[in-house]
LODO-501661 format. One record per residue (C-alpha): x, y, z; residue number from 1; residue in one letter. Coordinates in steps of 0.02 Angstrom, whole numbers, plus 50000, padded with zeros to 5 digits. Each point is the difference from the previous one (the first is absolute). Layout:
<nodes>
((X; Y; Z); NUM; 'A');
...
</nodes>
This chain:
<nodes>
((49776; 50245; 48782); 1; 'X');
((50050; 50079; 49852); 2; 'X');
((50091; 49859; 49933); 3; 'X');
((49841; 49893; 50018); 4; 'X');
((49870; 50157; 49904); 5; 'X');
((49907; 49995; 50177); 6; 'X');
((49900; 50173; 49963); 7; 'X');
((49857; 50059; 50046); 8; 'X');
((49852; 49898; 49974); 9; 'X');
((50110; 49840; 49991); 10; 'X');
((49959; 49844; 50073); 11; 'X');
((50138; 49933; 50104); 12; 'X');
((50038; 49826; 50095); 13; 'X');
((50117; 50003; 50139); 14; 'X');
((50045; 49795; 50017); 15; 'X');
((50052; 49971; 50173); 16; 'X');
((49966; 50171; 50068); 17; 'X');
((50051; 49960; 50181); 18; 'X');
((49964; 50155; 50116); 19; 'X');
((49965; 50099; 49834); 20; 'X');
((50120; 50118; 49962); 21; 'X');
((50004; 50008; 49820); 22; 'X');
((49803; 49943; 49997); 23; 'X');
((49979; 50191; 50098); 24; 'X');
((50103; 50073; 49880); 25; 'X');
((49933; 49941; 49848); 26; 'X');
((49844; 50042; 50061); 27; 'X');
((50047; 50199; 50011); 28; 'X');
((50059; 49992; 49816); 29; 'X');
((49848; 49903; 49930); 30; 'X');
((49874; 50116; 50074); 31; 'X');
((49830; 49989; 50043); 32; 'X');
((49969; 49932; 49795); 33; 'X');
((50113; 49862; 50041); 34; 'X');
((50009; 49844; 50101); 35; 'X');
((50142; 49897; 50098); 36; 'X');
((49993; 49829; 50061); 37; 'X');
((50081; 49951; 50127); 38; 'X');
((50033; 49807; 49989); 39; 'X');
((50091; 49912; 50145); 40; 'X');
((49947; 49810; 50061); 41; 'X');
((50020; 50062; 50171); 42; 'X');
((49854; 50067; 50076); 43; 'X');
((50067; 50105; 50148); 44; 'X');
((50092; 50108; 49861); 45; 'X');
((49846; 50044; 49903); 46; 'X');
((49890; 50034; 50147); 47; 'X');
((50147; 50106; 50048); 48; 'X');
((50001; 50084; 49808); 49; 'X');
((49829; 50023; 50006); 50; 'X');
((49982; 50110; 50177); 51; 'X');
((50152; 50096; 49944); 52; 'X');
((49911; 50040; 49833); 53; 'X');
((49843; 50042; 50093); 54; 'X');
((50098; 50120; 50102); 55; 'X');
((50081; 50080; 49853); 56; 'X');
((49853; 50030; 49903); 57; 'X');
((50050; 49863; 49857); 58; 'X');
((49839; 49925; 49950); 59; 'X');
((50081; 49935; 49854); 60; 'X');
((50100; 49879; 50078); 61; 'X');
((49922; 49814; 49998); 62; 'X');
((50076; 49863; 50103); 63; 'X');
((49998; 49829; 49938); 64; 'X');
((50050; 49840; 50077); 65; 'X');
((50104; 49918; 49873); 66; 'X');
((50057; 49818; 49976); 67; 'X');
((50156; 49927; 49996); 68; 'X');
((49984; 49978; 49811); 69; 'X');
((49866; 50112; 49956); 70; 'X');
((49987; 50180; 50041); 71; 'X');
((49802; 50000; 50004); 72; 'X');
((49999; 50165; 49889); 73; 'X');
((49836; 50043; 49909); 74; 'X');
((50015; 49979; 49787); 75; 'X');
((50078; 50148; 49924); 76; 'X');
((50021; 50089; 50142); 77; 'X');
((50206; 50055; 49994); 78; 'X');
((50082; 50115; 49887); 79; 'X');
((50155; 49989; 50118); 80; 'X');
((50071; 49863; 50126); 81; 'X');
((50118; 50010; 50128); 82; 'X');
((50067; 49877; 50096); 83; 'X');
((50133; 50065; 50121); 84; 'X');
((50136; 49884; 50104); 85; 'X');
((49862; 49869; 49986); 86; 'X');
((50051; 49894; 49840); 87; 'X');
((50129; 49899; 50101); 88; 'X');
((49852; 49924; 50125); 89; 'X');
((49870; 49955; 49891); 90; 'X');
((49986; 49822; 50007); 91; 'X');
((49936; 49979; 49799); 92; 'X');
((50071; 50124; 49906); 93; 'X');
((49957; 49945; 49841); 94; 'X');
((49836; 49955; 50019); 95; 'X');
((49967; 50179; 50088); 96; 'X');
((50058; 50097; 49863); 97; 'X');
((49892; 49859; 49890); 98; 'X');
((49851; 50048; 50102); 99; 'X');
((50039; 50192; 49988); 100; 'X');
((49983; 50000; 49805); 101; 'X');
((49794; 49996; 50010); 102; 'X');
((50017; 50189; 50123); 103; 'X');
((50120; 50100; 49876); 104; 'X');
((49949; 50144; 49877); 105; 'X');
((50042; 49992; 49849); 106; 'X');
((50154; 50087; 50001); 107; 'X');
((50037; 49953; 50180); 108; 'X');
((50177; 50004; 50093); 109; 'X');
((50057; 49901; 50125); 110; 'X');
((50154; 50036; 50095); 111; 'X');
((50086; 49894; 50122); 112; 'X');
((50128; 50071; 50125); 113; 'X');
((50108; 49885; 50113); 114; 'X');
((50172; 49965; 50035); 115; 'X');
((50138; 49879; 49930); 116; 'X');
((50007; 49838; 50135); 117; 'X');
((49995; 49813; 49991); 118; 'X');
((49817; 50008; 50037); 119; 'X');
((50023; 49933; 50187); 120; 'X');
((50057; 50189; 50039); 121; 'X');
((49874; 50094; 49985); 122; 'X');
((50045; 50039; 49817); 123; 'X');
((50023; 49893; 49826); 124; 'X');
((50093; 50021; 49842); 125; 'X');
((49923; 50106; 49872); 126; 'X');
((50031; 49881; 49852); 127; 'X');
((49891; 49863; 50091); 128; 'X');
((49900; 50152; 50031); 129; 'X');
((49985; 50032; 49795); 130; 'X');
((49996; 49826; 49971); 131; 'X');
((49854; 49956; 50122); 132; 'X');
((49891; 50136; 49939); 133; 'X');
((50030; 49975; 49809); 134; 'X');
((49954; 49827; 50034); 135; 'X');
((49820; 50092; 50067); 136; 'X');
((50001; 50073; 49827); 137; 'X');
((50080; 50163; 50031); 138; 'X');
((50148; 50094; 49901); 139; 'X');
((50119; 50105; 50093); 140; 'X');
((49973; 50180; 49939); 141; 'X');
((50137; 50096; 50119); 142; 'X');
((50115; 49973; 50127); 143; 'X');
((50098; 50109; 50128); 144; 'X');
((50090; 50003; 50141); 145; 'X');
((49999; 50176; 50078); 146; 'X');
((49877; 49914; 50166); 147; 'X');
((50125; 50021; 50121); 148; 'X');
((50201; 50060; 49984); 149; 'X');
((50059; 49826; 50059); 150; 'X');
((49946; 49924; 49831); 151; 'X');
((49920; 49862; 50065); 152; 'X');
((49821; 50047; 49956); 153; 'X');
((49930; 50003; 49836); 154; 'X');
((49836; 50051; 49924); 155; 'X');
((49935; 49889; 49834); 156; 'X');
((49851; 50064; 49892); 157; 'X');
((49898; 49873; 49895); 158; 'X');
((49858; 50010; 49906); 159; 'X');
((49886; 49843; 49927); 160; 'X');
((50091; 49928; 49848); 161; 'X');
((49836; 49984; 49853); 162; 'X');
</nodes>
């Protein structure tokens, strides 16, 4: 969260959130100033994200049923994006990250961690990975590898090339 300037106050998107892990934590370090939105095109998970958040006490946490191409997040809304061992699955990549552009902050980071595969294993290369999202109109900003000792993961930050 460092790495992405999630702070207090921030607003953060959590693209494919699944069961919500990182949505929950984001949502500690934001505060109650800041908001998280938890975008998934699954319902079951966000119903899920939403009674866990209720339980915790996270009323900034907002679920949102995404689409395949088009994360559904309200204008301006992000100052930070996340989207965690989900890049590999989405069906449209580059019109997703297209479609992301109108929900970013000026100033906004989005990071991308997944692992090194052929794309049919649960993973893809992170140079189609670059490519893809510079083709969105992105430039790569950082890069590292520290995810997980096997060296398999990685963890890109863009922002919006201007």
């Amino acid at each position: 969260m460092d790495l992405l300037k999630i702070k207090e106050g921030s607003g953060v998107a959590d693209i494919g959130a699944g069961s919500g892990w990182f949505t929950v934590r984001a949502a500690r370090r934001v505060g109650s100033t800041g908001a998280v939105y938890a975008v998934d095109i699954n319902r079951d998970y966000l119903n899920y994200i939403e009674e866990r958040a209720q339980k915790e006490g996270l009323p900034q946490v907002r679920a949102i049923l995404g689409k395949e191409d088009d994360p559904l997040l309200p204008a301006r809304s992000a100052d930070a994006v996340l989207i965690l061992k989900t890049y590999h699955e989405i069906a449209e990549p580059v019109r997703l990250m297209r479609n992301l552009r109108a929900a970013l902050r000026e100033g906004a980071t989005v990071g991308i961690i997944d692992r090194n595969g052929r794309g049919d294993d649960h993973g893809l290369d992170q140079s189609v990975v670059v490519k893809e999202v510079e083709r969105a109109g992105y430039r790569l900003v950082e890069s590292y590898d520290f995810v997980k000792p096997d060296g398999m993961d990685y963890f890109l930050i863009f922002s919006v090339s201007r």
